[in-house]
C-alpha positions as CSV (number, residue, x, y, z in Angstrom):
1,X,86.3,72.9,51.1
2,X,85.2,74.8,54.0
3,X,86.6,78.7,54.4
4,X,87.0,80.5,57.8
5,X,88.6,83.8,58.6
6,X,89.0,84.0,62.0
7,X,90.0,87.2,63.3
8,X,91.3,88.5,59.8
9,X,92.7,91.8,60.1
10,X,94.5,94.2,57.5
11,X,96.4,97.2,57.9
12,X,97.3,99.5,55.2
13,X,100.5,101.5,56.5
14,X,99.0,102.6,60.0
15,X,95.3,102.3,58.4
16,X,93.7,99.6,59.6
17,X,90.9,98.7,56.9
18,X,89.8,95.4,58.1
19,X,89.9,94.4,61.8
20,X,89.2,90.9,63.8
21,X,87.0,89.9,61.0
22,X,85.2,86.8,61.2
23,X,83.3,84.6,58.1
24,X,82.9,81.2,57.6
25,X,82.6,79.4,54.4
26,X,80.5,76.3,54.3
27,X,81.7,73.6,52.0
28,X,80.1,74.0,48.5
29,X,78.2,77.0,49.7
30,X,79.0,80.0,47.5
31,X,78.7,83.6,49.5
32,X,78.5,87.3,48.5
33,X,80.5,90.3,49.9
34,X,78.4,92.9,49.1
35,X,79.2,96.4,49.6
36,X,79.8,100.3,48.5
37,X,83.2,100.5,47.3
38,X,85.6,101.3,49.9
39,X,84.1,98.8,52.3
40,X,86.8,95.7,52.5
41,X,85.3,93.2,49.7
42,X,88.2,93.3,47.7
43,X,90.7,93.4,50.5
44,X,89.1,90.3,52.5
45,X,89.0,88.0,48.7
46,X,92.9,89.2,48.0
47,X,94.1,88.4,51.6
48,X,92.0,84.9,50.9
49,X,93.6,84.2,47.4
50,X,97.1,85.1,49.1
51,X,97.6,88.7,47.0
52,X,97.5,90.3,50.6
53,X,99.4,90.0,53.1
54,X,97.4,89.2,56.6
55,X,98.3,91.4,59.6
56,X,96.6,89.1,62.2
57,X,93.8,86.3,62.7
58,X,93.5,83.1,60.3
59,X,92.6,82.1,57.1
60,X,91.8,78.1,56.9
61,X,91.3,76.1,54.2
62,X,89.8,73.3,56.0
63,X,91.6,72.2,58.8
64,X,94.9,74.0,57.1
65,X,95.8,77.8,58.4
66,X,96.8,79.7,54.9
67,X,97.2,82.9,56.4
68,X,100.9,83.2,55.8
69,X,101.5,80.9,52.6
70,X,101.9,82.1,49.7
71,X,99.7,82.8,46.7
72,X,101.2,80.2,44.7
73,X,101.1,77.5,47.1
74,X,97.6,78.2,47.3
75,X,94.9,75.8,45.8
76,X,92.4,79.0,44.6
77,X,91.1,79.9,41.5
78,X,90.4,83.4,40.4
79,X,88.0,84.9,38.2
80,X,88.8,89.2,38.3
81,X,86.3,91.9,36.6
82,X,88.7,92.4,33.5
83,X,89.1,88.5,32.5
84,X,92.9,88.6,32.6
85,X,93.3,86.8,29.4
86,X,96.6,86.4,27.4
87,X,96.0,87.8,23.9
88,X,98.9,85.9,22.1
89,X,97.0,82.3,23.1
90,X,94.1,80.6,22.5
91,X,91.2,79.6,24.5
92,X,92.5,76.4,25.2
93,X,96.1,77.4,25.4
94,X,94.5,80.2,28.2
95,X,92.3,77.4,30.1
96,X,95.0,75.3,30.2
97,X,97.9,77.3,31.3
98,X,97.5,76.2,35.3
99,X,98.1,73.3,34.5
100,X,101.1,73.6,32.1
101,X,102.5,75.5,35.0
102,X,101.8,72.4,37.3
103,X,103.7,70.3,34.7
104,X,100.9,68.3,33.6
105,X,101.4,66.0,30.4
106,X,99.9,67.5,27.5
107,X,97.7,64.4,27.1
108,X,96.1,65.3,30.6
109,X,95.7,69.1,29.5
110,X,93.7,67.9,26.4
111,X,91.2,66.1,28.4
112,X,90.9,68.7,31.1
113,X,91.0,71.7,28.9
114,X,88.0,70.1,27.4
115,X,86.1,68.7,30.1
116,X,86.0,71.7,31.5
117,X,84.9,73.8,28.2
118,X,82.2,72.0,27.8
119,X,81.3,72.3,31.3
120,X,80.7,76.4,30.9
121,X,79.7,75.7,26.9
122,X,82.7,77.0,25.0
123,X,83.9,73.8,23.3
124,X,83.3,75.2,19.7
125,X,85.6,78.4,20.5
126,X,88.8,76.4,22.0
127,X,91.2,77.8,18.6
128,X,89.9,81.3,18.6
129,X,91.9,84.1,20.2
130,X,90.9,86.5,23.1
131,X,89.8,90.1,20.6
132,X,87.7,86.9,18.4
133,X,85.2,86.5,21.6
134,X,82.6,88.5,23.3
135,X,82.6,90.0,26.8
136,X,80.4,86.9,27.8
137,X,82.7,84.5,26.1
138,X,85.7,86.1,27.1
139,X,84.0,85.6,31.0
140,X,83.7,82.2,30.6
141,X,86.8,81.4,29.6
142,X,88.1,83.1,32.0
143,X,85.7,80.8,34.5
144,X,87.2,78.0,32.9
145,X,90.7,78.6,33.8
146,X,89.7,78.9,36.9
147,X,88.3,75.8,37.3
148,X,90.6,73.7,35.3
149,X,93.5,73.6,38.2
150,X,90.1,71.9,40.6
151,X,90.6,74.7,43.4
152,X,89.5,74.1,46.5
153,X,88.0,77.6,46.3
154,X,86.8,80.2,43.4
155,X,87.3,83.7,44.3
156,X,85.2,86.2,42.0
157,X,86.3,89.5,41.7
158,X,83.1,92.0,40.3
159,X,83.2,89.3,37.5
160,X,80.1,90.5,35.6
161,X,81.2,94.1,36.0
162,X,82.4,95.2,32.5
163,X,78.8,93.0,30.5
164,X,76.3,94.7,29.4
165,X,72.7,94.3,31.1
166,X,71.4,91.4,29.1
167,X,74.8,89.3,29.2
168,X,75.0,89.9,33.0
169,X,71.7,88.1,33.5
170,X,73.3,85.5,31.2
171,X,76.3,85.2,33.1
172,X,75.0,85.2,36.6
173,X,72.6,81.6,36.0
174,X,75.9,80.8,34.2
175,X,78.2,81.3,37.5
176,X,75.4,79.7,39.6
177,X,75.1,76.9,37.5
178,X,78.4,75.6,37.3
179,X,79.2,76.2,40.7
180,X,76.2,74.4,41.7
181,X,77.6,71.4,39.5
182,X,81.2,71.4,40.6
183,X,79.9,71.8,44.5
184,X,83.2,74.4,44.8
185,X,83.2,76.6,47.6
186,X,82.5,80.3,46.1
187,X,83.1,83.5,47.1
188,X,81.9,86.8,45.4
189,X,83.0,89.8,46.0
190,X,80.0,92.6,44.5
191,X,78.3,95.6,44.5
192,X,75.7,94.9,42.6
193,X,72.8,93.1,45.0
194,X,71.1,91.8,42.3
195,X,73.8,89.9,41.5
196,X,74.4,88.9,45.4
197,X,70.8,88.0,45.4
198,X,69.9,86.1,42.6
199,X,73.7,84.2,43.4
200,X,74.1,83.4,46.6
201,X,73.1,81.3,49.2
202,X,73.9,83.7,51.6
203,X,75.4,87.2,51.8
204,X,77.3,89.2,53.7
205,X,76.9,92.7,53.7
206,X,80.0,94.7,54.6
207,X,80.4,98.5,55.7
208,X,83.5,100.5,56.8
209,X,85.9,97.1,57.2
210,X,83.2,95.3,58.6
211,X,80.2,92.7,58.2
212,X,76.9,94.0,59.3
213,X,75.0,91.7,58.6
214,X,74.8,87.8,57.3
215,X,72.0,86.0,56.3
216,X,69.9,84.4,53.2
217,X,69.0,86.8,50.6
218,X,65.2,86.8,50.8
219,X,66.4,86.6,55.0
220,X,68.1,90.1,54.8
221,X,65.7,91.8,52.6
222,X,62.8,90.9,55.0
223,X,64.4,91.2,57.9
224,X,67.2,93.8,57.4
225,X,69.4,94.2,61.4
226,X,69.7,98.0,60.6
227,X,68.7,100.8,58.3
228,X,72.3,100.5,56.7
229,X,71.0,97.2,55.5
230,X,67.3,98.1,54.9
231,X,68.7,100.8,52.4
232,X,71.5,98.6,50.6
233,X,68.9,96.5,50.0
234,X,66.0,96.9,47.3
235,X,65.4,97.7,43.8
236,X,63.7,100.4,43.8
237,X,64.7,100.9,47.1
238,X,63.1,101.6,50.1
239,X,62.0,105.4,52.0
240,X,62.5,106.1,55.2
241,X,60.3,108.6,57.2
242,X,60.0,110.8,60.0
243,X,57.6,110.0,62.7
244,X,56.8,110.1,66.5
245,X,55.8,107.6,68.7
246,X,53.5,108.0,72.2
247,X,50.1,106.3,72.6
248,X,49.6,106.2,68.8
249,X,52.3,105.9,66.3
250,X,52.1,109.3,63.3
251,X,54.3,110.5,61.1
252,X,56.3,113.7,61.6
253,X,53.8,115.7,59.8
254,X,50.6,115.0,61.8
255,X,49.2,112.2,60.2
256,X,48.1,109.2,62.3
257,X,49.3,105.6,61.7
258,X,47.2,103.5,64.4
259,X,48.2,102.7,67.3
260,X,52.2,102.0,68.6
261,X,52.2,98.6,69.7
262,X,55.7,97.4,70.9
263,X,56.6,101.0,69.6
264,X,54.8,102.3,72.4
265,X,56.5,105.5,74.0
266,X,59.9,105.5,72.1
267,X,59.5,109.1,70.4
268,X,60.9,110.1,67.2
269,X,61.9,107.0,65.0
270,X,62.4,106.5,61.0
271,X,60.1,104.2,59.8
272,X,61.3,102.2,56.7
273,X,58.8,101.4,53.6
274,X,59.5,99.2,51.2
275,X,57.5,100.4,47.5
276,X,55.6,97.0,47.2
277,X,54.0,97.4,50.7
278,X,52.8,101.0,49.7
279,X,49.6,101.4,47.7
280,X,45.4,101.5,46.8
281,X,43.7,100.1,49.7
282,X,47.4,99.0,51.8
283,X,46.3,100.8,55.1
284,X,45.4,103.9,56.5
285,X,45.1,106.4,53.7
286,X,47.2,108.8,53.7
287,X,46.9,112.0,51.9
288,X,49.5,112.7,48.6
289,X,50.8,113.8,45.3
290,X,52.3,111.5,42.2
291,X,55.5,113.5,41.4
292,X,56.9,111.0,39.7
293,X,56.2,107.8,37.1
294,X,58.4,105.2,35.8
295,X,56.9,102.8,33.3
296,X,58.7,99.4,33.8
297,X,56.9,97.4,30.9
298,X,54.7,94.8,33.2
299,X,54.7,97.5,35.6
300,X,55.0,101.0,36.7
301,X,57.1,102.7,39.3
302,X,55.4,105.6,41.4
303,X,56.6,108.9,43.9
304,X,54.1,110.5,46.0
305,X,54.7,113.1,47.9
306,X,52.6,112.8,51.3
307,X,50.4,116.1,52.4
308,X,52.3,115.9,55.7
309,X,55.7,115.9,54.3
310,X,57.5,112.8,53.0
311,X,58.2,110.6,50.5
312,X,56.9,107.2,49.6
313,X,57.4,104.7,46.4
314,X,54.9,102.3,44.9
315,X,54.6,99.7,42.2
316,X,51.9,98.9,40.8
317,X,50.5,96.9,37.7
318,X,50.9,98.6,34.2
319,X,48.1,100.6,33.1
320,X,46.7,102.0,36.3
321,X,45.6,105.2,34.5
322,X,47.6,107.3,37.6
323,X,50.1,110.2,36.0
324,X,52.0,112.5,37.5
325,X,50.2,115.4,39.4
326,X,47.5,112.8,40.6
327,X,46.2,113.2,44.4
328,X,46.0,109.9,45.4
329,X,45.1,108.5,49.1
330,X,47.0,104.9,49.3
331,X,48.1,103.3,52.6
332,X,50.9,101.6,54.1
333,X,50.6,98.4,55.0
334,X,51.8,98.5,59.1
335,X,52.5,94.7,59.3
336,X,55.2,95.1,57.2
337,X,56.8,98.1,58.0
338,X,60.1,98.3,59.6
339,X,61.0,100.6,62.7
340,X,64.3,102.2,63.6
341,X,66.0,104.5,66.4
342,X,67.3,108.3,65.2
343,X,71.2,106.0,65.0
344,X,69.7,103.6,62.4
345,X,69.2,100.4,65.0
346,X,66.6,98.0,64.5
347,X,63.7,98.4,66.9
């Protein structure tokens, strides 16, 4: 089923929180809303699932404008960060309560309930109760209900919020994979953007009401539209720093870069460094102090302090013998640097 908010705006009082937004949904394709809190993700998936009420603009389900039907009379299915589950049923009797509130034979529920367990691999667990599973069981079945009703979308709501590290990686192939089986349409609403990236087939990255930008993962990450994005984007994330540009492009402190290129004459800018283009042999070296080391197992996770002022982050294989207090002289490789104005735009 293919999504489209056209125009979608929401008012809160005399607040308006989202305004004229615009997103479409391809069929089958499952999308992030990725954000800090406080930016809209939650508010665009309610208004979508029909737990908002729209102020203006569209929502279509295909062909079919939803914006002002109700919740019930919408074909959705929802998956929310604290599973939702009733504690006085069972798994099955939880996966198969759509449908016994669609009137469906119990015959029909039988088949479906179990069709669909064995689709997210919880056949074995359909008699237990709710406080008798995991978090990552408890997840699933609360995928499965979801998915029993066939929506025409699945709305996810921080679903992989309350797991612990190990089970979230779990989980997220988990998601992917069954919505990459059914072909449902898929929307998740996130913070996290590991779990946007490793998802998705595309997100969309949302500040102050507002998408800034929408693209593939590995799309946004190498070609971020602003420094808003460049920043949300990265683990460890990217540093930013000061520098000038007239016939040759330096940093704020002194040190020169080479020469400016299409940077040519724009004065002081924020160049953006991402830590895996920063290292041994990368570039012009440039003078500066480990202050910091993170060992990562397979790798380890460096800050250096530059001579002119600045800070940069590297990682580099396990075992490289560098410790904190270390002068070092590593580069930055310029090919891959990104460039942006004192407001934060993409030059």
């Amino acid at each position: 089923m293919r999504l489209v908010l056209d125009g979608f705006t929401k008012r809160f009082g005399d607040t308006t929180v989202i305004d004229a937004l615009d997103l479409t949904v391809e069929d089958g394709e499952m999308i992030a809303l990725l954000g800090p809190s406080g930016c809209g993700k939650s508010t665009t998936l309610f208004a979508i699932a029909g737990l908002h009420r729209v102020d203006g603009g569209r929502i279509l389900f295909g062909e079919r404008d939803v914006a002002q039907v109700s919740a019930q009379e919408r074909n959705v299915g929802i998956v929310f960060q604290n599973y939702a589950l009733y504690p006085h049923m069972t798994v099955a009797q939880n996966i198969a309560f759509p449908l016994r509130v669609r009137g469906a034979s119990v015959a029909d529920m039988d088949r479906k309930v179990r069709e669909i367990a064995g689709l997210v691999q919880i056949g074995e667990l359909l008699e237990r109760k709710p406080a008798q599973l995991s978090g990552g069981q408890q997840q699933r079945v609360a995928l499965a209900r979801a998915l029993v009703r066939k929506p025409d979308v699945l709305l996810l709501d921080e679903p992989l919020a309350n797991l612990d590290a190990k089970l979230r990686m779990e989980m997220r192939s988990e998601i992917r994979r069954v919505q990459l089986e059914t072909g449902i349409t898929a929307i998740l609403v996130t913070h996290d953007q590991v779990e946007a990236m490793s998802m998705c087939d595309r997100i969309a990255l949302m500040k102050a009401g507002g998408i800034v930008q929408i693209a593939e993962p590995a799309e946004m990450y190498d070609n971020p539209a602003d420094r808003y994005v460049a920043g949300f984007l990265g683990n460890p994330p990217i540093a930013f720093l000061d520098a000038v540009s007239d016939d040759i492009l330096r940093l704020a402190g002194g040190a020169a870069l080479g020469a400016a290129g299409t940077l040519q004459g724009l004065g002081p800018i924020a160049l953006g460094v991402r830590p895996e283009h920063y290292g041994p042999g990368k570039g012009v070296p440039l003078d500066g102090t480990v202050i910091m080391l993170e060992t990562h197992g397979r790798e380890d996770l460096f800050e250096v302090e530059l001579a002119g002022g600045g800070r940069l982050r590297a990682i580099l294989p396990a075992g490289s013998g560098v410790r904190p207090g270390t002068t070092v002289d590593w580069g930055i490789d310029m090919t891959r640097v990104f460039a942006f104005s004192p407001e934060g735009r993409r030059l």
